[in-house]
N, C-alpha and C positions, 0 to 999 in steps of 0.2 A: 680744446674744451672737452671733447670726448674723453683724450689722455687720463686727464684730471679728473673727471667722473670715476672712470675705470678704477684709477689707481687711490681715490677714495673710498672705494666699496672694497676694493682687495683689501686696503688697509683695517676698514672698518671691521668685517671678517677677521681680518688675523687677529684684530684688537680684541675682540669679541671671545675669538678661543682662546687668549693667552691669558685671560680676564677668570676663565669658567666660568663666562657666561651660557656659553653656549658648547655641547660635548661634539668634539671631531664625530662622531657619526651620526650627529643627525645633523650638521654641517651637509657631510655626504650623501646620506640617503635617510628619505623619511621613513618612521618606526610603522612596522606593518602590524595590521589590526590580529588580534587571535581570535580564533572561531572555532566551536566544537559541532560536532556534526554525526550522524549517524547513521549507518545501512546498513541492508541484511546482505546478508549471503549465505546463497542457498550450498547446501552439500546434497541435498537431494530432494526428490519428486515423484510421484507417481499422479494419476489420475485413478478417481472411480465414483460412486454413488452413495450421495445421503442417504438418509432416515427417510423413507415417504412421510408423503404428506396429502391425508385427505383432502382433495378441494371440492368432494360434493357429499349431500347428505345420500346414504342407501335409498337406493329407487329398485322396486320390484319390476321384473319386466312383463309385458313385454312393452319394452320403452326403449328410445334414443335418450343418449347423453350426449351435448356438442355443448356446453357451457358450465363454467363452474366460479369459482368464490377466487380474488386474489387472496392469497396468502404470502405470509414473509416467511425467507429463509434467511437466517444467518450463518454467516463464518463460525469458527471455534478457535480459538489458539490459545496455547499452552498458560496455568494459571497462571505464573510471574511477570506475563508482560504489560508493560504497560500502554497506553492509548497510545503513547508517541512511535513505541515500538511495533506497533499492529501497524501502524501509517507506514512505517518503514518498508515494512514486509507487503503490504497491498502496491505501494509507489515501485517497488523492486519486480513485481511480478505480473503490472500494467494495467492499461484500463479493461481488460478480458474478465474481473476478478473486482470484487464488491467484499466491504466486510455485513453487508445486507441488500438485498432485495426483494422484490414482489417476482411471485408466480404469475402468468397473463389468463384474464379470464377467458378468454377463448381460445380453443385446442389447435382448432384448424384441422379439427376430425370431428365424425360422430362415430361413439362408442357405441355397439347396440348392445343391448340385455335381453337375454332369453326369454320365453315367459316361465314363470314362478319363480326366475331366478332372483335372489340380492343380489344387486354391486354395486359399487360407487369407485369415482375417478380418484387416484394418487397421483401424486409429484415425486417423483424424486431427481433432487437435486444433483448434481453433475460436479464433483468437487475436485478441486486439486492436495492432493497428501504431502505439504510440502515440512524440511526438516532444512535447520542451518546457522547461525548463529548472528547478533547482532551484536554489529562493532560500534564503538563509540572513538571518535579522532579527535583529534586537535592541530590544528592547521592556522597560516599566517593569512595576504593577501594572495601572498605568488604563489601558494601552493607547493611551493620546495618544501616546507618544513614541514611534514604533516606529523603526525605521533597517534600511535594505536595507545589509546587512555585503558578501554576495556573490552570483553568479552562478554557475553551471555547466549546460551543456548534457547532456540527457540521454535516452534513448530505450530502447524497449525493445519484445518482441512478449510480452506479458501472455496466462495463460494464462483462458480463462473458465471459471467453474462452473457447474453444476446442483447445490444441493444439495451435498454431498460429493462430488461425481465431476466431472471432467472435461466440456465441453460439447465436442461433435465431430461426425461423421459415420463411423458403420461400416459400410464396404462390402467385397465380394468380388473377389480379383484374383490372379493367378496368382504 
């Protein structure tokens, strides 16, 4: 009985491709999906310092400063890219790096002020200078066939984190 099964399904197969019902390769193996896909890569990097940023109003001294205002910092990158292409470039360069964040309103210092002196607290932000291009691929299931579709040049000054907050340096300045 087995026999007979067997030699019914062989047959019904052969009947099938000799028919064009059905093509010898997907007979053989099923058609793999295609998929396009995108990364950065980086060509280079440096690290250094944003723009401050006041997080408190001028206070005359003689006065302590140890609290201020959050404020948001964001990322920058080059004008042509787009939302999907900034995702790229953040996913590439880890969770260290934010395309925005808050400042924390506590220093975990006090600043003092002379007296007669003005000053108030800044931020500045802690960025990475990064420069490299975004590939665009086209690729199957298996990953054997992949294909570079395209290129674009891309760059940006990426903000870094602590945790939820902003990574920086807060100092006192008139």
């Amino acid at each position: 009985m087995k026999k007979r099964l067997m030699s019914f399904c062989l047959c019904s197969v052969i009947a099938c491709l000799l028919a064009g019902a059905v093509s010898a390769d997907a007979a053989v193996q099923p058609r793999a999906g295609v998929y396009t896909y995108q990364k950065y890569v980086e060509s280079s990097y440096s690290f250094g310092y944003g723009t401050p940023i006041a997080v408190t109003p001028q206070v005359r001294g003689p006065a302590t400063i140890n609290y201020g205002q959050s404020r948001g910092v964001t990322s920058t990158f080059s004008a042509s890219l787009t939302s999907s292409d900034i995702n790229s470039i953040i996913a590439k360069l880890g969770t260290s790096y934010a395309k925005s964040v808050s400042t924390n309103e506590n220093f975990g210092t006090t600043f003092a002020v002379a007296k007669n002196q003005v000053r108030r607290v800044y931020f500045k932000p802690k960025i990475r200078n990064t420069a490299g291009k975004i590939e665009k691929w086209k690729t199957d299931d298996t990953g054997l066939h992949s294909k570079l579709l395209s290129t674009k040049d891309a760059s940006g000054k990426v903000i870094l984190k602590v945790g939820e907050f902003a990574e920086g340096v807060y100092y006192v300045a008139p």
